[in-house]
DORO-769437 format. One line per field, with one value per atom (N, C-alpha, C): atom name; x, y, z; residue number from 1. Coordinates in nm, 4 decimals, padded with zeros to 6 digits, always signed. Atoms other than C-alpha are relative to their C-alpha. Last residue first. Example, Ala and Ser with C-alpha at 12.3 -4.5 7.8 and 13.67 -1.06 7.14 Angstrom:
<rs>
atom: c(N:CA:C:N:CA:C)
x: c(-00.0820:+01.3670:-00.0770:+00.0890:+01.2300:+00.0900)
y: c(-00.1190:-00.1060:+00.1090:-00.1190:-00.4500:+00.1200)
z: c(-00.0060:+00.7140:+00.0730:+00.0000:+00.7800:+00.0000)
nr: c(2:2:2:1:1:1)
</rs>
This chain:
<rs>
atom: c(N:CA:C:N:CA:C:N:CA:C:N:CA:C:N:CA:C:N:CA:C:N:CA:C:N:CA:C:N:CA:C:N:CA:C:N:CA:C:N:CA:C:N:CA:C:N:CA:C:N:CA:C:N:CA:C:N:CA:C:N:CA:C:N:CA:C:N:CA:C:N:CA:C:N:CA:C:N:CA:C:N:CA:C:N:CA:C:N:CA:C:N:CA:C:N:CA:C:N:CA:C:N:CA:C:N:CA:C:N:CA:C:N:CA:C:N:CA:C:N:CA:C:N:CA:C:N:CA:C:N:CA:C:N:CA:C:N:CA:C:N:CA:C:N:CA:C:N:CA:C:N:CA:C:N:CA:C:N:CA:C:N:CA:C:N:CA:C:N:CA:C:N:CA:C:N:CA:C:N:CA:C:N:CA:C:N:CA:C:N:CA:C:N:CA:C:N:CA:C:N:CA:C:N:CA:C:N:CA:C:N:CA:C:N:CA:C:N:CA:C:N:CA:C:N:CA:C:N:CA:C:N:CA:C)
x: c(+00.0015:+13.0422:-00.0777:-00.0596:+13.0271:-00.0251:+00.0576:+12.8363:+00.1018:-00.0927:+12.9848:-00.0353:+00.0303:+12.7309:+00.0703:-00.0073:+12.8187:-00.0099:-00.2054:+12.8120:+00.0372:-00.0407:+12.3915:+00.1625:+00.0370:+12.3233:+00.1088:-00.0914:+12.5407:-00.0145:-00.1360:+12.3539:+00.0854:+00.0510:+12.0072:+00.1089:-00.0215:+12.1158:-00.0241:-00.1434:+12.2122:-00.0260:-00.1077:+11.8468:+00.1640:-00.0008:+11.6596:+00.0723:-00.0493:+11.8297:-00.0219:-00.1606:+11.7910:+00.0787:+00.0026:+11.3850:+00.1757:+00.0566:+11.3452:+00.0375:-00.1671:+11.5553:-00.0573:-00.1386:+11.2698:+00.1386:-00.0060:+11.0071:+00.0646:-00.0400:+11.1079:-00.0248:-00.1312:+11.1473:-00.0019:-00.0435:+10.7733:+00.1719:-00.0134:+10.6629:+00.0643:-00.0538:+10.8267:-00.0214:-00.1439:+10.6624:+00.0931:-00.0498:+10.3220:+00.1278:-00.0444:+10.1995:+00.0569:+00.1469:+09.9052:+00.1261:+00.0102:+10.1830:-00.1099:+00.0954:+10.0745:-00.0081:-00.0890:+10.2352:-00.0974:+00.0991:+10.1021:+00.0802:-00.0088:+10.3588:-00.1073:-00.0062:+10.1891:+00.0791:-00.1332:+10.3126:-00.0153:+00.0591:+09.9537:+00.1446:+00.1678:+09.9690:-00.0186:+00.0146:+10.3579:-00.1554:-00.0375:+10.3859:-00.0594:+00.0338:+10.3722:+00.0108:-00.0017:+10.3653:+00.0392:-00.0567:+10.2059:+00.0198:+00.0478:+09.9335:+00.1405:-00.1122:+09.9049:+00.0088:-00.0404:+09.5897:+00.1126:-00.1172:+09.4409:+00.0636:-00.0865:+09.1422:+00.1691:-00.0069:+08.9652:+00.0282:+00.1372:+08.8852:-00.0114:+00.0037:+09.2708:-00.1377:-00.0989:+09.2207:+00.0250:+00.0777:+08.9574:+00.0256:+00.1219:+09.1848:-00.0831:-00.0587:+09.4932:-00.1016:+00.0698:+09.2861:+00.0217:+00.0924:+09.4294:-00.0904:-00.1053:+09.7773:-00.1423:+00.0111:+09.6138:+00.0392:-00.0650:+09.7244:-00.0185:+00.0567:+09.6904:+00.0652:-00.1071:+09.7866:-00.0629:+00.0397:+09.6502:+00.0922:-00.0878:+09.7596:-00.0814)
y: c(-00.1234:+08.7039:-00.0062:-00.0900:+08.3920:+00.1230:+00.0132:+08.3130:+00.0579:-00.0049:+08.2824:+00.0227:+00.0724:+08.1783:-00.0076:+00.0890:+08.3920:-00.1467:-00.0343:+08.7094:-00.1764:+00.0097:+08.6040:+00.0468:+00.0961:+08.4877:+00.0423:+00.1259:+08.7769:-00.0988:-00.0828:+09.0458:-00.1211:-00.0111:+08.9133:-00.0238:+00.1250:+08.8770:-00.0310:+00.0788:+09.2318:-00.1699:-00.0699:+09.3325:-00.0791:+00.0922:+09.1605:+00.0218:+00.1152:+09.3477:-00.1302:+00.0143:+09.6444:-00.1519:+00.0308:+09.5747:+00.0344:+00.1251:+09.5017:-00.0293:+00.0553:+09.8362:-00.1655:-00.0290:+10.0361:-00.1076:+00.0708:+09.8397:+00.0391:+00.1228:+09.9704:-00.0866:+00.0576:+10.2777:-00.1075:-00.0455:+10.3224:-00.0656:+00.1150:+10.1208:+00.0605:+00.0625:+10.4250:-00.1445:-00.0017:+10.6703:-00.1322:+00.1497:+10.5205:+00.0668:-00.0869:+10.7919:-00.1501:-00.0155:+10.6347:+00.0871:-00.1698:+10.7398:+00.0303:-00.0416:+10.3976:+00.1548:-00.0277:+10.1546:+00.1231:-00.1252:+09.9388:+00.0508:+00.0013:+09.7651:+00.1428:-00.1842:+09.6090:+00.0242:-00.0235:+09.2329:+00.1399:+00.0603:+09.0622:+00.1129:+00.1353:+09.2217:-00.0025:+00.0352:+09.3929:-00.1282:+00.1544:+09.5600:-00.0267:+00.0405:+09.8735:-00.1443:-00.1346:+10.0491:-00.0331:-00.0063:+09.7782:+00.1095:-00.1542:+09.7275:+00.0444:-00.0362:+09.3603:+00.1492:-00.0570:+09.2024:+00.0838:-00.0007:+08.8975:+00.1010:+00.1262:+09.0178:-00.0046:+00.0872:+09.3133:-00.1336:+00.0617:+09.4973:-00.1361:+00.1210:+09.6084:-00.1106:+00.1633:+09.7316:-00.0655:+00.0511:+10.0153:-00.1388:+00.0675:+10.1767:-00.1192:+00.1002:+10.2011:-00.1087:+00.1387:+10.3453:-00.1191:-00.0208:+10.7029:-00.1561:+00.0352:+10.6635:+00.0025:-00.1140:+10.8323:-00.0223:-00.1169:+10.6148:+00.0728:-00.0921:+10.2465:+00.1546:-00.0815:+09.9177:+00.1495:-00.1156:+09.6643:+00.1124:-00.1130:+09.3085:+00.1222)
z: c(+00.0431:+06.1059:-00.1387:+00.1119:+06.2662:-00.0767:+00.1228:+06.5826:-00.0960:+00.0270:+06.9414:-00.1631:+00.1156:+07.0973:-00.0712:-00.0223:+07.4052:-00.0861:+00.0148:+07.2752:-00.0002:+00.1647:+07.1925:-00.0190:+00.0350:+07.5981:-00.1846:+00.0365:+07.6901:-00.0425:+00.0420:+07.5347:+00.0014:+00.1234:+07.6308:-00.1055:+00.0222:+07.9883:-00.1450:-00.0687:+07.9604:-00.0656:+00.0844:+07.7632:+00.0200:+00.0647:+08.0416:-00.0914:-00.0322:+08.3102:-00.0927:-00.0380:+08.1727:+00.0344:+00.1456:+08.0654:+00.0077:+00.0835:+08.4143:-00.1000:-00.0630:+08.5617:-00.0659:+00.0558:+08.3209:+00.0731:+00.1172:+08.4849:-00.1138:-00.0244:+08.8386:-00.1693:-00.0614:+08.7530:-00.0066:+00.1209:+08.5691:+00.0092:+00.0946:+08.8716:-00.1174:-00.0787:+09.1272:-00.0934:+00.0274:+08.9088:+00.0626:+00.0299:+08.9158:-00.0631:+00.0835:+09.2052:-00.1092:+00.1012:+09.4412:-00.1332:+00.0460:+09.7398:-00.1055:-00.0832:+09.9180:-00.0602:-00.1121:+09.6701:+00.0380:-00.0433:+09.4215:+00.0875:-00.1373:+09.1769:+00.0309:-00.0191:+08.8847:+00.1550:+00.1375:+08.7486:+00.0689:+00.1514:+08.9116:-00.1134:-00.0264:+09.2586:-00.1839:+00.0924:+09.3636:-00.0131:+00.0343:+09.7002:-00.1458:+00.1627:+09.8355:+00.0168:+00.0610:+10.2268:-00.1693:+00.0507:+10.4061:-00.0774:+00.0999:+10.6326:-00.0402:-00.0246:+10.7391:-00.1058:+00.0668:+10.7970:+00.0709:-00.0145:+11.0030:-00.1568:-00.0191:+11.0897:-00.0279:+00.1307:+10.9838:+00.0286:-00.0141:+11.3566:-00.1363:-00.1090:+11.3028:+00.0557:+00.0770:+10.9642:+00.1339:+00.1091:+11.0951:+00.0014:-00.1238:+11.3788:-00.0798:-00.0986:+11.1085:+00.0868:+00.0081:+10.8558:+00.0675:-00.1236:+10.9115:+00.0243:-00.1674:+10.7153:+00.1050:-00.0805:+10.4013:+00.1676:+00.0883:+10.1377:+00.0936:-00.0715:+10.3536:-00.0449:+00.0204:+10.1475:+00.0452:+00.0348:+10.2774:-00.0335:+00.0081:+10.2755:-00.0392)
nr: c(67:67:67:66:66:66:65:65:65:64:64:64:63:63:63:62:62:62:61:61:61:60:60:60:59:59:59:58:58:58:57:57:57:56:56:56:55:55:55:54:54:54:53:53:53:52:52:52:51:51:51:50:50:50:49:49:49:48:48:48:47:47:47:46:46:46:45:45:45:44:44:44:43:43:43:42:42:42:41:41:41:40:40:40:39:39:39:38:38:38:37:37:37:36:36:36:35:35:35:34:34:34:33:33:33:32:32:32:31:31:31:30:30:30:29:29:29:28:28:28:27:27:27:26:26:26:25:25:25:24:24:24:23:23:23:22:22:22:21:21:21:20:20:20:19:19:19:18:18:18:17:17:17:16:16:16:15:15:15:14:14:14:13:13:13:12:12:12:11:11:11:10:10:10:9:9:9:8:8:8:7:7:7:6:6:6:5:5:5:4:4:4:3:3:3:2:2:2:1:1:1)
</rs>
């Protein structure tokens, strides 16, 4: 997988083999993506810590614990 910032690398990556030129993707928890900006992971690992939070929420409602 490549990830191609300036769109001109097309000719190049085809001589490579078997590659696929993509516009982000996630490598080891980070997301890369072709703009080179890390707003888009910032987002995305804000909606992460939302979603863990929730399940977080209902796991301990759910228990039911005394006061």
């Amino acid at each position: 997988m490549i990830v191609d910032r300036e769109h001109d690398n097309h000719r190049a990556i085809k001589s490579v083999g078997r590659c696929e030129v993509v516009q982000s993707f996630v490598y080891l928890g980070t997301l890369i993506d072709s703009s080179g900006s890390c707003e888009n992971e910032i987002r995305r690992r804000i909606q992460q810590a939302r979603v863990a939070l929730l399940k977080y929420c209902v796991t301990i409602t759910s228990l039911n614990l005394p006061k």
